[in-house]
PQR file of N, CA, C, O and H, with PARSE charges and radii, in Angstrom:
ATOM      1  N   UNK A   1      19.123-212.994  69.386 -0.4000 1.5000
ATOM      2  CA  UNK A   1      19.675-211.805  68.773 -0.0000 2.0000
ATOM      3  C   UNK A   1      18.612-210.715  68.668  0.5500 1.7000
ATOM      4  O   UNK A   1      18.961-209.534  68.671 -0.5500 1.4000
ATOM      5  N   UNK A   2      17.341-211.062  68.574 -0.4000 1.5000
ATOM      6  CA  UNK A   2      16.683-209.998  67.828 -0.0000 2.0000
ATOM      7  C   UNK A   2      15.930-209.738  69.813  0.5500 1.7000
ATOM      8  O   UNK A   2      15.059-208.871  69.874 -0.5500 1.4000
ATOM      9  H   UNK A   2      17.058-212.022  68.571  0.4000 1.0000
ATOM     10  N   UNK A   3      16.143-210.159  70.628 -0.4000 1.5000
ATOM     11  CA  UNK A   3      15.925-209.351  71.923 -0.0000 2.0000
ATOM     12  C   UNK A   3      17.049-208.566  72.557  0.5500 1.7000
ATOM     13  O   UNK A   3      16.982-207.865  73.567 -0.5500 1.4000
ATOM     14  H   UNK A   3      16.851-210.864  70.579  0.4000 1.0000
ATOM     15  N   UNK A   4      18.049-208.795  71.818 -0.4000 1.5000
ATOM     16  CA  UNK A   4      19.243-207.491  71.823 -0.0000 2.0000
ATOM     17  C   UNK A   4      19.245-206.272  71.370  0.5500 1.7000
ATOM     18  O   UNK A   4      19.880-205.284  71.738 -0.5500 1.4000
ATOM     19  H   UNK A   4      18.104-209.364  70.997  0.4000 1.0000
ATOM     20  N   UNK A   5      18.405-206.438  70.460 -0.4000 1.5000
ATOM     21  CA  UNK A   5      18.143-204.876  69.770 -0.0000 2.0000
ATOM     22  C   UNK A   5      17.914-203.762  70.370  0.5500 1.7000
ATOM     23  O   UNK A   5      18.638-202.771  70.286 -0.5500 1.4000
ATOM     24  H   UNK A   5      17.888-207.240  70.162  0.4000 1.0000
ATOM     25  N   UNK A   6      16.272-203.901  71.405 -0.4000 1.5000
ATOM     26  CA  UNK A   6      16.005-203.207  71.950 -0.0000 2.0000
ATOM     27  C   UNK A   6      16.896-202.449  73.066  0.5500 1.7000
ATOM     28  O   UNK A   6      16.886-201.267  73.410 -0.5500 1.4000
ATOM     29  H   UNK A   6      15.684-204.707  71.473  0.4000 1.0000
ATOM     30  N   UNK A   7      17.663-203.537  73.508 -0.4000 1.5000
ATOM     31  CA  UNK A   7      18.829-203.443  74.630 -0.0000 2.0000
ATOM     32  C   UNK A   7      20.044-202.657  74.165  0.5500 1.7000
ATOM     33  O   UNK A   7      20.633-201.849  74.883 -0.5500 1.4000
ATOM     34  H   UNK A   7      17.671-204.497  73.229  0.4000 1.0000
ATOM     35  N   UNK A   8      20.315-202.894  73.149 -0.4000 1.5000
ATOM     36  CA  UNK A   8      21.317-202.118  72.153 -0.0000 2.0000
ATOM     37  C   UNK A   8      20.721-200.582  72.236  0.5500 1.7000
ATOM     38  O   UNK A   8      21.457-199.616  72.438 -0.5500 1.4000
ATOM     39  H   UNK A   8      19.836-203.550  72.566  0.4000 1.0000
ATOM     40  N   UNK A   9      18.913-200.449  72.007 -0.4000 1.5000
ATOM     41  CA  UNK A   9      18.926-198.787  71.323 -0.0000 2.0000
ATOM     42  C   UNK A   9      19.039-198.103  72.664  0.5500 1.7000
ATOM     43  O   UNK A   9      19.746-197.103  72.784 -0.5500 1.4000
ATOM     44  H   UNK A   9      18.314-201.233  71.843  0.4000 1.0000
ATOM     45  N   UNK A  10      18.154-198.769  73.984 -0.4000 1.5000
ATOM     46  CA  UNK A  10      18.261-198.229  75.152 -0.0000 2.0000
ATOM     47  C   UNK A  10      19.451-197.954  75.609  0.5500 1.7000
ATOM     48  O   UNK A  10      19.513-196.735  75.764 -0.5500 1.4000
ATOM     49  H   UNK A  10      17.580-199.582  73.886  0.4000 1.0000
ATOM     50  N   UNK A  11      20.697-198.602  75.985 -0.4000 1.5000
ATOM     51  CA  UNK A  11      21.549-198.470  76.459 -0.0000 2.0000
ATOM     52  C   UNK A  11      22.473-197.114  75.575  0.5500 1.7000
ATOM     53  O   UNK A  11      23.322-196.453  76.173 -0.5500 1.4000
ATOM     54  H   UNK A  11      20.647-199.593  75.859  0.4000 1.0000
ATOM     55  N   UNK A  12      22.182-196.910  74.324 -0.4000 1.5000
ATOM     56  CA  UNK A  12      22.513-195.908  73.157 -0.0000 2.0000
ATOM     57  C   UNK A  12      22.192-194.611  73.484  0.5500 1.7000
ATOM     58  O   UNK A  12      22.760-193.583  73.117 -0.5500 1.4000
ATOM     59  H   UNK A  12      21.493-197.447  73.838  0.4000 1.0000
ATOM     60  N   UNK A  13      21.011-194.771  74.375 -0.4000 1.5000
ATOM     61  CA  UNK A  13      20.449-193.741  74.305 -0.0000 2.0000
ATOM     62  C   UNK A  13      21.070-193.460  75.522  0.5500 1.7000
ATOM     63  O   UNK A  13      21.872-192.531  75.415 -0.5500 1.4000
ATOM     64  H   UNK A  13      20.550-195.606  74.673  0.4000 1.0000
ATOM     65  N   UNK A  14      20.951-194.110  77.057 -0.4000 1.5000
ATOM     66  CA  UNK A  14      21.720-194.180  78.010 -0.0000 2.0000
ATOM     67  C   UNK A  14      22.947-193.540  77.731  0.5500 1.7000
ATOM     68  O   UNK A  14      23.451-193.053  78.743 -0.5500 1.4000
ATOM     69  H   UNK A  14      20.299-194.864  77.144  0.4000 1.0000
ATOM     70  N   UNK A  15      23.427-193.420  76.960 -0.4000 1.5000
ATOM     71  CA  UNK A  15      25.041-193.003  77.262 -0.0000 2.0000
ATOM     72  C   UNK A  15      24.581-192.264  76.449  0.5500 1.7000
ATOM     73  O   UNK A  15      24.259-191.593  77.430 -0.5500 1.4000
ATOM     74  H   UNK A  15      23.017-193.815  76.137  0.4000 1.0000
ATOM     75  N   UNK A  16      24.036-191.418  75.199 -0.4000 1.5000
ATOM     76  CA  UNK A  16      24.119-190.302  74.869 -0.0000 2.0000
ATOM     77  C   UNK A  16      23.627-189.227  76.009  0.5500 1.7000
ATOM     78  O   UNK A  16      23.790-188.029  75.778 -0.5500 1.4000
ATOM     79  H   UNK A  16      24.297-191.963  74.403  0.4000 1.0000
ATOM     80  N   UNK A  17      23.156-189.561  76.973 -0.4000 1.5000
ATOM     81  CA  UNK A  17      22.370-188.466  78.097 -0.0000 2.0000
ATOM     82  C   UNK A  17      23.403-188.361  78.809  0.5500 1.7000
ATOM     83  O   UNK A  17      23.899-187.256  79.033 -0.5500 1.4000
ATOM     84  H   UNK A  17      23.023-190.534  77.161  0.4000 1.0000
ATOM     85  N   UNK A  18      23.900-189.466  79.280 -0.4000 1.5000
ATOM     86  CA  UNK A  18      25.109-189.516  79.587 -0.0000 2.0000
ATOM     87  C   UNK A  18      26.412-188.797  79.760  0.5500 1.7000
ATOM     88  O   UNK A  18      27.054-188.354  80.713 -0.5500 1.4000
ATOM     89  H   UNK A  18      23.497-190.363  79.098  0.4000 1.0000
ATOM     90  N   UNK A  19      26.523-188.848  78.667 -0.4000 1.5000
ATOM     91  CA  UNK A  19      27.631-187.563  77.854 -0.0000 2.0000
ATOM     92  C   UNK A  19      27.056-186.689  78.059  0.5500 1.7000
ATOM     93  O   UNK A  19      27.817-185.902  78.622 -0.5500 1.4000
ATOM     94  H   UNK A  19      26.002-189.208  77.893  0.4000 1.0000
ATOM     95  N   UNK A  20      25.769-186.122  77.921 -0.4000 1.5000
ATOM     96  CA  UNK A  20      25.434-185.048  77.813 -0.0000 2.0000
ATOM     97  C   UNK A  20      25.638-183.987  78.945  0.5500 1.7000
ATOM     98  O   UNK A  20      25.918-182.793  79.057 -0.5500 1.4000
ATOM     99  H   UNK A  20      25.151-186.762  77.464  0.4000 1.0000
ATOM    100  N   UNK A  21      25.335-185.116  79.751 -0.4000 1.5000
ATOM    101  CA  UNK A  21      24.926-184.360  81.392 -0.0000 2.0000
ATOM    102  C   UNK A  21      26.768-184.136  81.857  0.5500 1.7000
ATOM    103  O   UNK A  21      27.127-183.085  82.387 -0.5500 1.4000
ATOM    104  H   UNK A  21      25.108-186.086  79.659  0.4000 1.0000
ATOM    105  N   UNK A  22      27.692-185.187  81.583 -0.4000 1.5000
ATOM    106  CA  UNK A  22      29.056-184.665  81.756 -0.0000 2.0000
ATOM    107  C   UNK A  22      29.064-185.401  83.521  0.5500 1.7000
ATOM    108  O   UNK A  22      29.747-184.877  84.400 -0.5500 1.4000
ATOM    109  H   UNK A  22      27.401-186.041  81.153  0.4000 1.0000
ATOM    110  N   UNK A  23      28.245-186.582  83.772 -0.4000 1.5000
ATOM    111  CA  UNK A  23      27.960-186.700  85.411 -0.0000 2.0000
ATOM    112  C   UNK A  23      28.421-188.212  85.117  0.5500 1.7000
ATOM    113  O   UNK A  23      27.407-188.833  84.797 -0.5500 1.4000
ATOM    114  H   UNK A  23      27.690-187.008  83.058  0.4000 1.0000
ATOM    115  N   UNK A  24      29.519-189.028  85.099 -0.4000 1.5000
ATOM    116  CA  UNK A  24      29.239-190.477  84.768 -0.0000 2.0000
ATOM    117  C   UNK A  24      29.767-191.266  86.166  0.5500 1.7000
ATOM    118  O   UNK A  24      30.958-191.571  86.209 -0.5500 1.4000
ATOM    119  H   UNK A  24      30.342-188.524  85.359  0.4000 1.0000
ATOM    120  N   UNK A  25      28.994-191.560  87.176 -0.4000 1.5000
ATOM    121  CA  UNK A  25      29.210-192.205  88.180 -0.0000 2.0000
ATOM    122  C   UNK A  25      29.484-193.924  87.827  0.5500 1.7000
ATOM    123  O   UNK A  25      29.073-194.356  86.750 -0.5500 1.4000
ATOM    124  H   UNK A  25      28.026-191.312  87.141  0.4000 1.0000
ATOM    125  N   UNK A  26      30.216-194.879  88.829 -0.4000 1.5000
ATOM    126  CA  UNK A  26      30.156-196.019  88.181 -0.0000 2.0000
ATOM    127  C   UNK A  26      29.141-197.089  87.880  0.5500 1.7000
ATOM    128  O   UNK A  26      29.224-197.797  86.877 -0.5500 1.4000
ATOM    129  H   UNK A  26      30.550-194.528  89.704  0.4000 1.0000
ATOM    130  N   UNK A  27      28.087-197.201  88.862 -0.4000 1.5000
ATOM    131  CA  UNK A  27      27.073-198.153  87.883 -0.0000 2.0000
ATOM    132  C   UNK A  27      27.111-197.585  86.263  0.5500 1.7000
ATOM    133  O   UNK A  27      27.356-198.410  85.382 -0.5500 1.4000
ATOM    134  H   UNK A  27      28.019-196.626  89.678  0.4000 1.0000
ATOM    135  N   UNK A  28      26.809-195.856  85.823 -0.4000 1.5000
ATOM    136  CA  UNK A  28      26.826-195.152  84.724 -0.0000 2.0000
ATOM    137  C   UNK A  28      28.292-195.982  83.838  0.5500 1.7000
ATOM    138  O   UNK A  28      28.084-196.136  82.634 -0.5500 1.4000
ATOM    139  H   UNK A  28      26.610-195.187  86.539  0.4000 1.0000
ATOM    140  N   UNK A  29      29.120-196.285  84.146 -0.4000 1.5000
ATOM    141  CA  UNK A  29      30.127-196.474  83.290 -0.0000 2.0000
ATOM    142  C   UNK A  29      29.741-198.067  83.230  0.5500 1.7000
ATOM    143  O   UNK A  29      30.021-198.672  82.195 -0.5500 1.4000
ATOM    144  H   UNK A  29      29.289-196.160  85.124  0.4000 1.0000
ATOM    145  N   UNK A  30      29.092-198.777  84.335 -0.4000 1.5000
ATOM    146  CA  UNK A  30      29.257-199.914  83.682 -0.0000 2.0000
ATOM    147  C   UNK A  30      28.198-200.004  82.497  0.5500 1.7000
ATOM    148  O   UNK A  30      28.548-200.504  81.428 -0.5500 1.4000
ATOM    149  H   UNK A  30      28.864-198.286  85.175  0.4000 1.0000
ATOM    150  N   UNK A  31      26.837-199.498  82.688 -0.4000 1.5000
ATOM    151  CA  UNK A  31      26.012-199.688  81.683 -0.0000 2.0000
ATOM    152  C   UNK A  31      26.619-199.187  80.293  0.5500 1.7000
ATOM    153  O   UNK A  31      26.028-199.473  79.252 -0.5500 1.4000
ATOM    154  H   UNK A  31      26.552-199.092  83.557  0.4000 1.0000
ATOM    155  N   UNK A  32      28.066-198.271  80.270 -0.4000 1.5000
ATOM    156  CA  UNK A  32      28.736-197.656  79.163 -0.0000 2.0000
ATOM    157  C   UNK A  32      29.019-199.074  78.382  0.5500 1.7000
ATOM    158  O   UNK A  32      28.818-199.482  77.238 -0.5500 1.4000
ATOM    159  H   UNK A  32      28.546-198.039  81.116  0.4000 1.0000
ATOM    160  N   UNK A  33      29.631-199.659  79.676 -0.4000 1.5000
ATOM    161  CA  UNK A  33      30.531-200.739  79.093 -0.0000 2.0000
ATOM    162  C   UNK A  33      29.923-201.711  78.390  0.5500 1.7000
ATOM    163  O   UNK A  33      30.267-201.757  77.209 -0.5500 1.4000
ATOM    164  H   UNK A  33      29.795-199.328  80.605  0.4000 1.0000
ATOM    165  N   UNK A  34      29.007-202.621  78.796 -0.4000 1.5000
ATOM    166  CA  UNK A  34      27.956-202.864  78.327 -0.0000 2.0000
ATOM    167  C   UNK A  34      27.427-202.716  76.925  0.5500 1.7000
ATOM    168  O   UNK A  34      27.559-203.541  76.021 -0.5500 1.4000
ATOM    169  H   UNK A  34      28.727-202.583  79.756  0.4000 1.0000
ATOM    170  N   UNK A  35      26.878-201.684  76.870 -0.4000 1.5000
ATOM    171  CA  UNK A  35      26.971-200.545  75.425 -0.0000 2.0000
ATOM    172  C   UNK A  35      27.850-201.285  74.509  0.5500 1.7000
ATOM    173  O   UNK A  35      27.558-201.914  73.492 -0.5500 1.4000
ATOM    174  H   UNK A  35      26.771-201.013  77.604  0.4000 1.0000
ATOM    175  N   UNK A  36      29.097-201.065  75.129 -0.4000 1.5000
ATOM    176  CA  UNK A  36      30.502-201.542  74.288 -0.0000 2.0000
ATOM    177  C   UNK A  36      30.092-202.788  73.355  0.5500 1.7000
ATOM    178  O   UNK A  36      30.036-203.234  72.209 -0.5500 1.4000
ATOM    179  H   UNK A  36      29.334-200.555  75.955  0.4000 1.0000
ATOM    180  N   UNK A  37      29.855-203.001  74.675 -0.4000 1.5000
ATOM    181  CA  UNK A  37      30.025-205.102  74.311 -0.0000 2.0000
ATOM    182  C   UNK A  37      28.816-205.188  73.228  0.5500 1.7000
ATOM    183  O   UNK A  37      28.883-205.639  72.085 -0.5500 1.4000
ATOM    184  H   UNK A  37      29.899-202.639  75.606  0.4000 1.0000
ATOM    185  N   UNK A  38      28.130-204.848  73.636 -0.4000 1.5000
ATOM    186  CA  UNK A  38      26.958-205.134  72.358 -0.0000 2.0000
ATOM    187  C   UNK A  38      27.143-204.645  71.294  0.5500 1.7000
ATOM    188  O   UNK A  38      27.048-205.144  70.173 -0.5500 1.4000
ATOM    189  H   UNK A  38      28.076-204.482  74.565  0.4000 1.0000
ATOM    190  N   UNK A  39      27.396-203.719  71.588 -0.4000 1.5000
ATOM    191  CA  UNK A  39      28.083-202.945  69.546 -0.0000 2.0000
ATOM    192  C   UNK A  39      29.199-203.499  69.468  0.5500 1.7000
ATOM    193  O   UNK A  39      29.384-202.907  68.404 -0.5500 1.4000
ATOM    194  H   UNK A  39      27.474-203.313  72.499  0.4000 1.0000
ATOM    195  N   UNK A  40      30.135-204.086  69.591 -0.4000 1.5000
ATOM    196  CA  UNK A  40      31.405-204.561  69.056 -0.0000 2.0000
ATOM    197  C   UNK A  40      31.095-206.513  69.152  0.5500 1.7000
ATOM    198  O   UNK A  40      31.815-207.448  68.803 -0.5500 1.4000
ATOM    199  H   UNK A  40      29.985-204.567  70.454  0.4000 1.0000
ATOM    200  N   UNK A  41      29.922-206.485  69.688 -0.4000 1.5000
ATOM    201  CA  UNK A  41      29.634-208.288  69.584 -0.0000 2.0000
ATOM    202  C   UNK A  41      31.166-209.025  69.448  0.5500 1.7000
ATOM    203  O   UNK A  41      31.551-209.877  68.647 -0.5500 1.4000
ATOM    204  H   UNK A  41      29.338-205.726  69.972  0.4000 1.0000
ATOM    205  N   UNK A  42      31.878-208.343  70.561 -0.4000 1.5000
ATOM    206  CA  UNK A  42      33.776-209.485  70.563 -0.0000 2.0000
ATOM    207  C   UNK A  42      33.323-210.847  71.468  0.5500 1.7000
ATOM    208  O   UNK A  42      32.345-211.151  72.151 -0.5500 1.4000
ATOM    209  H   UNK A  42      31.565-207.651  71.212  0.4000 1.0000
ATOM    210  N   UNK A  43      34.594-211.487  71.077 -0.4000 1.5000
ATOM    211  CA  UNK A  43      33.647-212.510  71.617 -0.0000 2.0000
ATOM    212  C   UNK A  43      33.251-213.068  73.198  0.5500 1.7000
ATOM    213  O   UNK A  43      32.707-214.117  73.542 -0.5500 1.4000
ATOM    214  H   UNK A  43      35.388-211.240  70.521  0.4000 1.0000
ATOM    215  N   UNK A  44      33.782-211.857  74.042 -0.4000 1.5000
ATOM    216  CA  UNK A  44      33.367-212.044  75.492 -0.0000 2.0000
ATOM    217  C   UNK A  44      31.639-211.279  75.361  0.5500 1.7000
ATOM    218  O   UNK A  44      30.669-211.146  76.107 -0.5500 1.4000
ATOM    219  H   UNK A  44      34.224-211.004  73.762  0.4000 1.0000
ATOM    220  N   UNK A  45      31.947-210.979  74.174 -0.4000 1.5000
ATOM    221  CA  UNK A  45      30.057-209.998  74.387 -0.0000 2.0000
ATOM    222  C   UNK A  45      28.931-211.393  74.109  0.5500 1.7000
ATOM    223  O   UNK A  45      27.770-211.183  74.460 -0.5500 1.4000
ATOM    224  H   UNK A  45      32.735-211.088  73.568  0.4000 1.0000
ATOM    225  N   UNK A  46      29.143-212.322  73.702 -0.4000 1.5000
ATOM    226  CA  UNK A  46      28.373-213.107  73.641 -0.0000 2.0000
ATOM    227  C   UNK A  46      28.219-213.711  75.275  0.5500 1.7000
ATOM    228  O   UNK A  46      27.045-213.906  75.590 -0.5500 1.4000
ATOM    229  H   UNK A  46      30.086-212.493  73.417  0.4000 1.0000
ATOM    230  N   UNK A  47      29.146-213.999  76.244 -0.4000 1.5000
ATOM    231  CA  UNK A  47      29.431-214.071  77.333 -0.0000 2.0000
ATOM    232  C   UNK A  47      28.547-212.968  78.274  0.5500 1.7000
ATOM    233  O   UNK A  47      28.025-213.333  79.328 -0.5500 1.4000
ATOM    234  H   UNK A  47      30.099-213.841  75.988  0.4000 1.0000
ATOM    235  N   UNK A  48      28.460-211.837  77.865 -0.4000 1.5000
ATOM    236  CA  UNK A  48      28.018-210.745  78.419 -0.0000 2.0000
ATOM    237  C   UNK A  48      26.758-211.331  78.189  0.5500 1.7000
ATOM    238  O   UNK A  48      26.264-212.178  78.933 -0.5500 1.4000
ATOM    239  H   UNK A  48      28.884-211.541  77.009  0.4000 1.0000
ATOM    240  N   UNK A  49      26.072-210.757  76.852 -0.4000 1.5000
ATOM    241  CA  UNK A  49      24.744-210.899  76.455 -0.0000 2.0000
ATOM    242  C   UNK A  49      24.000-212.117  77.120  0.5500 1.7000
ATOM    243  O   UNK A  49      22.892-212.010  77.645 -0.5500 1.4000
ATOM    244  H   UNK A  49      26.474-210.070  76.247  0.4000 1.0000
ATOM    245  N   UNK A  50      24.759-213.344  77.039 -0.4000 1.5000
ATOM    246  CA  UNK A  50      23.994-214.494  77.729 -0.0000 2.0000
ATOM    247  C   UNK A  50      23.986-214.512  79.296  0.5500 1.7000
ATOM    248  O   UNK A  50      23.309-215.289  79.968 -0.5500 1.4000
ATOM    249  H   UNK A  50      25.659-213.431  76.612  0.4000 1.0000
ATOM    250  N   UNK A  51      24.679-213.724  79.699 -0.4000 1.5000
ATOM    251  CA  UNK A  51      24.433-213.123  81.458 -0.0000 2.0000
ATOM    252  C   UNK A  51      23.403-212.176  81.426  0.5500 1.7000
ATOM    253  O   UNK A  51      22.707-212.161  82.441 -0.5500 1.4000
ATOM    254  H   UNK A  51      25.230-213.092  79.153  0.4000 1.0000
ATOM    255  N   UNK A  52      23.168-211.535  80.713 -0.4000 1.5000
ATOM    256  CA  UNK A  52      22.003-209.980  80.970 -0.0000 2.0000
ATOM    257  C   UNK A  52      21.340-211.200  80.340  0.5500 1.7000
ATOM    258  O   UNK A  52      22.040-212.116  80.772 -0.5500 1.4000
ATOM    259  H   UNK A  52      23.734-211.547  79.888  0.4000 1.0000
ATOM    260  N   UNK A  53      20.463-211.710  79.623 -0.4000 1.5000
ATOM    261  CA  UNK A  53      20.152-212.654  79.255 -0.0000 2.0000
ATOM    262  C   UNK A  53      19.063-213.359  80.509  0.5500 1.7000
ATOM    263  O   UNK A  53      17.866-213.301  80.793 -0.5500 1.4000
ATOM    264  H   UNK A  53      19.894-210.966  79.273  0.4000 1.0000
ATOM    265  N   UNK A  54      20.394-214.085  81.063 -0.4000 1.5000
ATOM    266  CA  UNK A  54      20.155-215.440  82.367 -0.0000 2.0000
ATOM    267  C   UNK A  54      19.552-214.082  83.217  0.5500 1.7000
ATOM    268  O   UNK A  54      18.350-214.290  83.382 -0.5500 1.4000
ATOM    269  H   UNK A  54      21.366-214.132  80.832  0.4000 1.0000
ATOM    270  N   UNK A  55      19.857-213.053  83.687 -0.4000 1.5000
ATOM    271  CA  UNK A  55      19.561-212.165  84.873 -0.0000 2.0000
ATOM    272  C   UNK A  55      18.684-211.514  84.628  0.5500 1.7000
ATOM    273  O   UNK A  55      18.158-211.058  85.643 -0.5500 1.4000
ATOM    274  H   UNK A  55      20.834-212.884  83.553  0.4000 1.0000
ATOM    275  N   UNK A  56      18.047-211.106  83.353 -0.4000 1.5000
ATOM    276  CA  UNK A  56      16.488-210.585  82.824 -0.0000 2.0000
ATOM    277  C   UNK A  56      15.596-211.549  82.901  0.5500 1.7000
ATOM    278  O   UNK A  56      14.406-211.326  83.124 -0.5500 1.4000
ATOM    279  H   UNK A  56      18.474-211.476  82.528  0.4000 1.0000
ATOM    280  N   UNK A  57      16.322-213.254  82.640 -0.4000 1.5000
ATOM    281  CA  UNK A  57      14.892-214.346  82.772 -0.0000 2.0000
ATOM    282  C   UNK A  57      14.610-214.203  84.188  0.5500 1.7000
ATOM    283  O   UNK A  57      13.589-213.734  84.692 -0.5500 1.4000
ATOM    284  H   UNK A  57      17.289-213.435  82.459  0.4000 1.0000
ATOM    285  N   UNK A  58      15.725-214.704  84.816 -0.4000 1.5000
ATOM    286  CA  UNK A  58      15.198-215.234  86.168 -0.0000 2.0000
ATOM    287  C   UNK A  58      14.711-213.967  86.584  0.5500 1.7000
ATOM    288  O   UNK A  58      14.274-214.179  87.716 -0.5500 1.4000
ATOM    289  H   UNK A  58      16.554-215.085  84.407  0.4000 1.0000
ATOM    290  N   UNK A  59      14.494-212.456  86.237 -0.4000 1.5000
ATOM    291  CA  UNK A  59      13.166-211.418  87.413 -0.0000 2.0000
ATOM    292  C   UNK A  59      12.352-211.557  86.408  0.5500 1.7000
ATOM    293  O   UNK A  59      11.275-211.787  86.959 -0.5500 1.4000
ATOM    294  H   UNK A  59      14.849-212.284  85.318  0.4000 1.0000
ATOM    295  N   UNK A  60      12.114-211.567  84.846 -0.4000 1.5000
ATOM    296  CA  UNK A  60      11.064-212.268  84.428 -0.0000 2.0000
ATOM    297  C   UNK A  60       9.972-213.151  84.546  0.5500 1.7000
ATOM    298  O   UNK A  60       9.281-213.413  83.562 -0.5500 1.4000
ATOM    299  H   UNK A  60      12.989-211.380  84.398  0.4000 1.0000
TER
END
């Protein structure tokens, strides 16, 4: 949980520029989505999180 955080403020920030710029191509919407999942922790976001998770270790 507490290596979600950081992932939580980045991606926050990601979509506030986001919006800003008014440009949201789709990789851009998926990292939105993303976003989602971590602030609403439903329970496919635990599903999510432990994939970004598995796919940050293994280039780790």
């Amino acid at each position: 949980m507490n290596a979600a955080m950081p992932l939580v403020v980045v991606l926050g920030i990601i979509t506030v520029l986001l919006v800003r710029s008014r440009d949201v191509r789709t990789w851009e919407a998926v990292i939105i989505g993303l976003f989602g999942f971590y602030v609403a922790m439903t329970p496919i976001g635990w599903a999510v999180i432990g994939t970004v998770n598995w796919l940050l270790g293994g280039l780790g």
